[in-house]
KOLKE-273603 format. One record per residue (C-alpha): residue number from 1; chain; x, y, z. Coordinates in Angstrom, 1 decimal, padded with zeros to 4 digits. Example, Ala and Ser with C-alpha at 12.3 -4.5 7.8 and 13.67 -1.06 7.14 Angstrom:
# residues 2
 resi chain      X      Y      Z
    1     A  012.3 -004.5  007.8
    2     A  013.7 -001.1  007.1
This chain:
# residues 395
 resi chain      X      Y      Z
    1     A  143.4 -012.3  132.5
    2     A  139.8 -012.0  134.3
    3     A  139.2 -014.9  132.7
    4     A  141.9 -017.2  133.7
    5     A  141.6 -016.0  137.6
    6     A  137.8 -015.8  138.3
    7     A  138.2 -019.3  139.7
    8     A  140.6 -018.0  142.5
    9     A  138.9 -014.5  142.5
   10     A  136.4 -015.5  145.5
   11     A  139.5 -016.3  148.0
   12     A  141.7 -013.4  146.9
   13     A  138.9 -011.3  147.1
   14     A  137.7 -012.9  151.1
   15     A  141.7 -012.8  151.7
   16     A  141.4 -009.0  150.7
   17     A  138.3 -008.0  152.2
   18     A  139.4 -009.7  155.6
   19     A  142.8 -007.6  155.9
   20     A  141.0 -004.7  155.0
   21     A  138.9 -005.3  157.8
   22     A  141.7 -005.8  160.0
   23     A  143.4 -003.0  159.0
   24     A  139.8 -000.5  159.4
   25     A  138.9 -002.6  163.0
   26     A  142.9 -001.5  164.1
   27     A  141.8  002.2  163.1
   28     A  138.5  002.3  165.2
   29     A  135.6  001.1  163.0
   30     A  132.8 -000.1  165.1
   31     A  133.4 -003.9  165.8
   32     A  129.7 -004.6  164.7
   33     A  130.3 -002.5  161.4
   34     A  132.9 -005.0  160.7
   35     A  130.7 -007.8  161.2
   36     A  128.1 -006.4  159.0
   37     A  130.7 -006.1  156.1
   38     A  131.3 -009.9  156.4
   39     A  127.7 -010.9  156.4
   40     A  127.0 -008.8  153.5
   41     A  129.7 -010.3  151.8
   42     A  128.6 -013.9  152.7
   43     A  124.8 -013.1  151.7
   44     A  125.6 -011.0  148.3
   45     A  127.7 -013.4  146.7
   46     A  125.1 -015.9  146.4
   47     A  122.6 -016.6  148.5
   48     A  120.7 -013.3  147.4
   49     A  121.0 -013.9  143.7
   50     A  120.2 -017.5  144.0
   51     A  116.7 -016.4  145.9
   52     A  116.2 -013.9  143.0
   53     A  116.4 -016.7  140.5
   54     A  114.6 -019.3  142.2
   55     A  111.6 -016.0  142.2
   56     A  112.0 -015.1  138.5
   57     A  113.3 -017.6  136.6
   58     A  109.4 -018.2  135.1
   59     A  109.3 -014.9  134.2
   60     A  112.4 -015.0  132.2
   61     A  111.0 -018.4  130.1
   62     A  113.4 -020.7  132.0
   63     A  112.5 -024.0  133.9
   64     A  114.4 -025.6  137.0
   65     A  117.2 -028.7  136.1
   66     A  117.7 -029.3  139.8
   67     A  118.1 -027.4  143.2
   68     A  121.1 -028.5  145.5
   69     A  122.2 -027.4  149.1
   70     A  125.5 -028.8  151.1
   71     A  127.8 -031.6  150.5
   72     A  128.8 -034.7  152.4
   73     A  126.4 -037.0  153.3
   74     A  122.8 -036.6  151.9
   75     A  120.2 -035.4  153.8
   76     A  117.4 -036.0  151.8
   77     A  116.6 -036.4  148.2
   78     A  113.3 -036.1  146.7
   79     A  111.3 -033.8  143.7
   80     A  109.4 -030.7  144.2
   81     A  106.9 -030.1  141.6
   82     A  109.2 -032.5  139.3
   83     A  112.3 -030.9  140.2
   84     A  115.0 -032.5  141.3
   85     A  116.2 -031.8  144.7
   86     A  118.8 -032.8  147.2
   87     A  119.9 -031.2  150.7
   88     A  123.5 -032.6  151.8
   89     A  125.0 -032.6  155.9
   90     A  127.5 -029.6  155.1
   91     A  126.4 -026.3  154.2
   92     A  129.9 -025.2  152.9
   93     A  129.2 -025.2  149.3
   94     A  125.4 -023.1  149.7
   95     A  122.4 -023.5  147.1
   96     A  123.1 -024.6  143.5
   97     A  120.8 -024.0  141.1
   98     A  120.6 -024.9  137.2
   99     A  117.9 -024.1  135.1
  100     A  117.2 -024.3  131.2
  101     A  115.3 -021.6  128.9
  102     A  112.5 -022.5  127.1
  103     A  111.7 -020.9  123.7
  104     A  109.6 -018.4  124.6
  105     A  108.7 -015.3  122.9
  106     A  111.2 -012.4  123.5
  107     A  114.1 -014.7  125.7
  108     A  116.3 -012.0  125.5
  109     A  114.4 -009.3  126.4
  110     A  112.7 -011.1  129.2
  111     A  116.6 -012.1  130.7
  112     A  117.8 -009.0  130.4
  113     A  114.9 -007.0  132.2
  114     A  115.2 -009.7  135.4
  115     A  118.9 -009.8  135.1
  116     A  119.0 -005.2  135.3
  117     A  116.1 -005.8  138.0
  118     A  118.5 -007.6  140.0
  119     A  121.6 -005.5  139.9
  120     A  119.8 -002.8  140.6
  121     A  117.9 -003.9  143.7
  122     A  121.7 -005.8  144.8
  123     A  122.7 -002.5  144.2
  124     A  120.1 -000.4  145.8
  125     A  119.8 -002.3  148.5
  126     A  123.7 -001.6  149.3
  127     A  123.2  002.2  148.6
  128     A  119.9  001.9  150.9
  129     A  121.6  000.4  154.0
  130     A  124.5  001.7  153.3
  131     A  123.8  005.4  153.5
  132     A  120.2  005.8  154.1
  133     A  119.5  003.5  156.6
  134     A  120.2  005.3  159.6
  135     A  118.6  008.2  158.7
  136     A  115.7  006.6  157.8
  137     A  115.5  005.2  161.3
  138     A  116.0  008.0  162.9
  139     A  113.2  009.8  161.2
  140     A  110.6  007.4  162.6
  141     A  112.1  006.8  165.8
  142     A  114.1  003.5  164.9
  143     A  117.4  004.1  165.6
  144     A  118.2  001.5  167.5
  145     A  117.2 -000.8  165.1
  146     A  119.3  000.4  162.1
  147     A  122.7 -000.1  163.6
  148     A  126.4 -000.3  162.1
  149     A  125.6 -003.4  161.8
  150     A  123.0 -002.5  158.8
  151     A  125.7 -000.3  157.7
  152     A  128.4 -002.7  157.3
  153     A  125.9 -004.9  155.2
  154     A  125.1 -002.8  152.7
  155     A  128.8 -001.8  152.3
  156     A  129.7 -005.6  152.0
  157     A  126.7 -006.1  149.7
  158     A  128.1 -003.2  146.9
  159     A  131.6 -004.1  146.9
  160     A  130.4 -008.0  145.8
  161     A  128.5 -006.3  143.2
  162     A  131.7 -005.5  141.6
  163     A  133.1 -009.6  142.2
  164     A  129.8 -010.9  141.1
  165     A  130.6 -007.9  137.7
  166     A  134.0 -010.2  137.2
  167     A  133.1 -013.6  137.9
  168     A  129.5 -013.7  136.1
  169     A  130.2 -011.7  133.2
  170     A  132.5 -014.3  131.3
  171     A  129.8 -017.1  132.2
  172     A  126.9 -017.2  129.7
  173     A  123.4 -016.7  131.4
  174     A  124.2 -015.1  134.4
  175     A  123.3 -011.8  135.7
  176     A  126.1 -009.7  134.6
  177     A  126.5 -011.9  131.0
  178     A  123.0 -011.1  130.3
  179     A  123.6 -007.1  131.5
  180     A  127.1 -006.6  129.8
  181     A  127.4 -009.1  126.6
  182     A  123.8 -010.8  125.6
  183     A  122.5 -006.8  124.4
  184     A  125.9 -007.7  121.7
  185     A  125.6 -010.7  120.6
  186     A  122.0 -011.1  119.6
  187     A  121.8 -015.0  118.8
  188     A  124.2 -015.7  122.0
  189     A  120.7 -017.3  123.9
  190     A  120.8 -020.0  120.5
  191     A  122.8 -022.3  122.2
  192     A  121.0 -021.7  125.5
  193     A  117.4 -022.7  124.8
  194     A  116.0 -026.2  125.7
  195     A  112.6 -027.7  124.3
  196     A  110.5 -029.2  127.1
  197     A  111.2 -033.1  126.7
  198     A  114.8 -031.8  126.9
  199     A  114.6 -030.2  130.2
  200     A  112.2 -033.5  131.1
  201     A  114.9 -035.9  130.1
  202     A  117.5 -033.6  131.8
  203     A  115.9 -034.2  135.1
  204     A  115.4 -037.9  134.8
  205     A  118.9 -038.0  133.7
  206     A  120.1 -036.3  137.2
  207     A  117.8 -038.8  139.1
  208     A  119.3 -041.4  137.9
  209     A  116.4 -042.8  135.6
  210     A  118.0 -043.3  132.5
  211     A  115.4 -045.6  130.3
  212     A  113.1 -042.7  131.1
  213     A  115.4 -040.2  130.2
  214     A  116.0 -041.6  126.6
  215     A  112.0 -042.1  126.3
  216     A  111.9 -038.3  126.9
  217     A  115.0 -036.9  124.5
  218     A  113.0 -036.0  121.1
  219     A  115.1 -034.1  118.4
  220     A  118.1 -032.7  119.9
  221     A  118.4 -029.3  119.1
  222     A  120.9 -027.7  120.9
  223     A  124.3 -028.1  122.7
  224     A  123.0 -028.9  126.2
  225     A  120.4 -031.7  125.0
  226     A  123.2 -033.0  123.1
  227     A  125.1 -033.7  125.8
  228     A  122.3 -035.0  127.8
  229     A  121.9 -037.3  125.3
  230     A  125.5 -038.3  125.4
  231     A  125.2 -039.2  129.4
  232     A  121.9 -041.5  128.2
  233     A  124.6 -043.3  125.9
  234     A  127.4 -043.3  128.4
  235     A  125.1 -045.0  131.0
  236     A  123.6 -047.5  128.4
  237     A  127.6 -048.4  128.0
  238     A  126.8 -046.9  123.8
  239     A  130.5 -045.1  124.0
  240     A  130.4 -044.9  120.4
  241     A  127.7 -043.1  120.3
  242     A  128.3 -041.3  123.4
  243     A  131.6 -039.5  121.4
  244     A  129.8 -038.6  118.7
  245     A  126.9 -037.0  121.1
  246     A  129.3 -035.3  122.8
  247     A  131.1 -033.7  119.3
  248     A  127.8 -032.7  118.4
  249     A  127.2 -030.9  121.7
  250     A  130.7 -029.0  122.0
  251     A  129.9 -028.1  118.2
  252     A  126.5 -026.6  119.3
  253     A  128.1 -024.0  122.0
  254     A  126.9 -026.5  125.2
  255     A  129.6 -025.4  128.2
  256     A  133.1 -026.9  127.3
  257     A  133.8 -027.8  130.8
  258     A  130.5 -030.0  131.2
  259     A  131.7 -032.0  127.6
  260     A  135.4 -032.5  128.8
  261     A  134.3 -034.5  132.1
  262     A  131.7 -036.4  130.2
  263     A  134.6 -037.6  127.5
  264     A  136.5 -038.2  129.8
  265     A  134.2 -040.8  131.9
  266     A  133.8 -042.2  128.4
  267     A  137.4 -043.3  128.5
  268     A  137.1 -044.7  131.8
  269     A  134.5 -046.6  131.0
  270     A  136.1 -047.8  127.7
  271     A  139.2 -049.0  130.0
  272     A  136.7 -050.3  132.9
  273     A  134.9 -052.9  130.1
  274     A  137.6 -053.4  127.7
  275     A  137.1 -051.6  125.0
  276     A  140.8 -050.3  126.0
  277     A  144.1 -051.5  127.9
  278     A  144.0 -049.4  130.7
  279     A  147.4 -048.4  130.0
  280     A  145.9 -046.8  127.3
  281     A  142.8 -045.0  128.9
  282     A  145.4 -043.6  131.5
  283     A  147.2 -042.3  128.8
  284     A  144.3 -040.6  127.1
  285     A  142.9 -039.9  130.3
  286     A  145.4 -037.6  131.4
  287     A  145.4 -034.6  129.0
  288     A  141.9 -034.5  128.9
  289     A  141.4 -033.4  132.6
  290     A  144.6 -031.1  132.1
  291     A  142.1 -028.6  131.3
  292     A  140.2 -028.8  134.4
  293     A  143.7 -028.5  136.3
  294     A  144.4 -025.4  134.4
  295     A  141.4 -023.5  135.3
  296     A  140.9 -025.2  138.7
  297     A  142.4 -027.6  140.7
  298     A  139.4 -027.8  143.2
  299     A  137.0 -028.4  140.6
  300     A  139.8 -031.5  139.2
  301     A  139.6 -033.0  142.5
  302     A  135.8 -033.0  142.3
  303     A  135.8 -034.7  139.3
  304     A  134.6 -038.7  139.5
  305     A  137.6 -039.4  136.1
  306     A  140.1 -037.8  138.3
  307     A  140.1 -041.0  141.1
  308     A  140.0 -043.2  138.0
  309     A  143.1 -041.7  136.8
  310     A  144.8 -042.6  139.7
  311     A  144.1 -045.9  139.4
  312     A  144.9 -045.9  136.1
  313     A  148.9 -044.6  136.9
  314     A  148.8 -047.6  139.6
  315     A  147.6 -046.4  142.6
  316     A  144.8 -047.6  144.0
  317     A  144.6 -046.4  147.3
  318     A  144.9 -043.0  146.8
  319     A  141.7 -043.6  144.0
  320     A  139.9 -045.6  147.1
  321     A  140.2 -041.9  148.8
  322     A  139.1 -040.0  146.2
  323     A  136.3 -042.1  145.0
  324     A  134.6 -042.8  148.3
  325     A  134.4 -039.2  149.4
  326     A  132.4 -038.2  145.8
  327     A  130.5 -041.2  146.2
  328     A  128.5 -039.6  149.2
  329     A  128.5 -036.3  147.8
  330     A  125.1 -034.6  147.9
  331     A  126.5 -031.7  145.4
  332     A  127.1 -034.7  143.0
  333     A  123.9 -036.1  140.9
  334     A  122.8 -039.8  141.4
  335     A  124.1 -040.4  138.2
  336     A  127.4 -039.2  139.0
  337     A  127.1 -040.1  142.6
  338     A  126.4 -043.8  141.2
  339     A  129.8 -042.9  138.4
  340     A  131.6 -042.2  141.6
  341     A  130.8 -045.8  143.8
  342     A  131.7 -047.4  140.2
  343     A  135.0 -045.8  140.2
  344     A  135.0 -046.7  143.9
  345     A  134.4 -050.4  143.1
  346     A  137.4 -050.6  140.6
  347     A  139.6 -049.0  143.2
  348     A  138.7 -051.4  145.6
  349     A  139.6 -054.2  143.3
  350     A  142.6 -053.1  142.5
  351     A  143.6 -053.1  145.8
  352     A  142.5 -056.5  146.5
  353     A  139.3 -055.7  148.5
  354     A  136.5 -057.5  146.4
  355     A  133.8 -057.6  149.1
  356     A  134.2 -053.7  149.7
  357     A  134.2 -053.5  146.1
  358     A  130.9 -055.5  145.7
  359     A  129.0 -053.7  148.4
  360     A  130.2 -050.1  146.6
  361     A  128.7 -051.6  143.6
  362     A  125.0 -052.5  145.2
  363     A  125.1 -048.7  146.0
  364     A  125.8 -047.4  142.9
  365     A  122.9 -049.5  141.9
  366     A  121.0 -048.0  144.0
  367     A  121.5 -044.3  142.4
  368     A  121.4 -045.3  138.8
  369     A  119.8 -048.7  138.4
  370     A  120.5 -048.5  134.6
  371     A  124.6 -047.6  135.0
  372     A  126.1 -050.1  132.0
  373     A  129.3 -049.9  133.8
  374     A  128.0 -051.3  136.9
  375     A  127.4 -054.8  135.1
  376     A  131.3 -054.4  133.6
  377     A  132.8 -054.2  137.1
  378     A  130.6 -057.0  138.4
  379     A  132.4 -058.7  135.4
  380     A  135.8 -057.6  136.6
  381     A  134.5 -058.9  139.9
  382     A  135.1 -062.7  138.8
  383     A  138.2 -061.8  137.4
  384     A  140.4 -060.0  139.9
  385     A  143.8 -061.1  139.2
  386     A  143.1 -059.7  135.6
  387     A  141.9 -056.7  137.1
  388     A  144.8 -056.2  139.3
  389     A  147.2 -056.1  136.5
  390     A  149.7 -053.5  136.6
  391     A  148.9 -050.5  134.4
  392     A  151.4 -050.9  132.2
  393     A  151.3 -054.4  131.1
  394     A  149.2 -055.3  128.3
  395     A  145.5 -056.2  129.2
């Protein structure tokens, strides 16, 4: 049951804490004791644990993917000592961070020390301001600066303790996962660990750089590098090859979610270069993003396949929506930024806009120069009426 709401857990638990508050202000808590709660809140449901890993990830054998902050338009896009990293206009979706673990000597060990290190000072810290704080202060003549305020933090910062306890302990290598579950299942880090060319070819992959990330892929060893290897042979437009890669991965415990939306840009991209009638990919297309809608719409409607599938059902307009706003996205990757303008491009000519759809193309170039599907919609390009083709007529 945990399982199934964790996705909506984070609004029930902000709808929650903010009648509470409410309800406490109405009673005569301090107004800045309330504000307090809600910045410890805000601050100890990520922002603090993402810090923490961005300190200690080395010392638990792992090695940055990529670093993102915001959504909307990008910022700025660069590396940092080779890591991929990308800063977007609106700060509404905070710091993501994904990182791979080496095979080091004692992964598990190492994990779980940083992982209890963490709870305890998220959970010390709360006690600390909390309780202590004041009198603290006082003690050394700093009680002004050790309000409610400081109070209401460290009250907001224990009781996400117990959401980040829910939400992270289902989720494999995080905090609470390595805590509760890892000290159970002994060869649970297995599917986990990356060799270095992986985590190399990982990051070109995210940049966009695909003929240097399939120079850099050497024996594929687990789940995740399978699947990287499968978005080298989606982008090369190998779709054979790219099912098979992404089998292999779901076979080798890399994260089911990750391996649904890569199969499923495999079928739009068998539909986009005519591998299939595209009354077919719809048709495929739609059961396999039910899963995403069953755990979570918002994360559907992030998706690049889900704007294809409107096309697909005939309506091109509402794809040109969906498509344009993820092809901007500075969450997204410049792979799947440059996935996106694609999907954007065969919107657009579907809807009879060619020109738009040729100029969504030279930016999708732009993120992945080495995109297969970009060359199949500048085929569809010179063939519009084709294109345009209801969905349900042979093609």
């Amino acid at each position: 049951m945990i399982n199934r709401l964790r996705f909506a857990l984070p609004w029930i638990f902000l709808l929650a804490g903010t009648t509470a508050l409410i309800a406490v202000v109405d009673r005569g808590l301090p107004p800045w004791t309330a504000l307090g709660f809600l910045l410890g809140t805000l601050l100890g449901q990520e922002p603090l644990s993402d810090l923490w890993c961005l300190l200690t990830h080395r010392l638990c054998g792992a090695r940055l993917l990529f670093v993102s902050y915001g959504r909307g338009r990008r910022l700025w896009q660069g590396t940092i000592a080779g890591v991929p990293v990308c800063l977007g206009l609106r700060p509404t979706t905070g710091l993501r961070i994904s990182w791979g673990l080496l095979p080091v000597r004692a992964p598990r060990i190492r994990l779980w020390v940083c992982s209890v290190a963490w709870l305890a000072v998220h959970c010390g810290l709360g006690v600390w301001l909390a309780v202590s704080c004041t009198g603290a202060a006082r003690g050394v003549g700093l009680a002004v600066s050790c309000t409610g305020a400081a109070r209401g933090v460290g009250l907001g910062l224990l009781s996400t303790l117990v959401l980040l306890l829910l939400l992270q302990g289902a989720s494999p290598v995080n905090s609470a996962w390595a805590v509760l579950v890892l000290p159970f299942r002994p060869r649970a880090l297995e599917h986990h660990v990356w060799s270095p060319r992986g985590i190399t070819a990982e990051r070109l992959l995210y940049r966009g750089l695909v003929p240097e990330a399939r120079a850099a892929l050497g024996r594929l060893s687990t789940g995740q590098e399978h699947l990287t290897a499968a978005g080298v042979a989606l982008a090369e437009g190998r779709h054979d090859d790219a099912d098979r890669l992404v089998a292999k991965a779901a076979a080798n415990g890399c994260s089911a979610l990750q391996a649904h939306a890569v199969a499923a840009v495999v079928i739009v991209c068998r539909g986009d270069s005519g591998e299939l009638p595209r009354s077919r990919a719809g048709a495929l297309l739609a059961p396999a993003l039910d899963v995403f809608g069953h755990d979570d719409r918002a994360r559907l409607r992030a998706l690049v396949p889900a704007a294809d599938l409107a096309r697909f059902n005939g309506d091109p307009e509402t794809a040109v929506r969906a498509a344009r706003r993820l092809a901007v996205d500075a969450s997204l990757s410049p792979f799947w930024r440059a996935q996106a303008g694609c999907s954007l491009a065969a919107a657009l000519i579907a809807a009879g806009r060619p020109e738009q759809a040729g100029r969504a193309l030279a930016r999708a170039r732009r993120e992945c120069p080495g995109l297969a599907r970009i060359t199949a919609l500048e085929h569809a390009l010179e063939r519009p009426d084709e294109t345009r083709r209801p969905a349900g007529t042979p093609g």
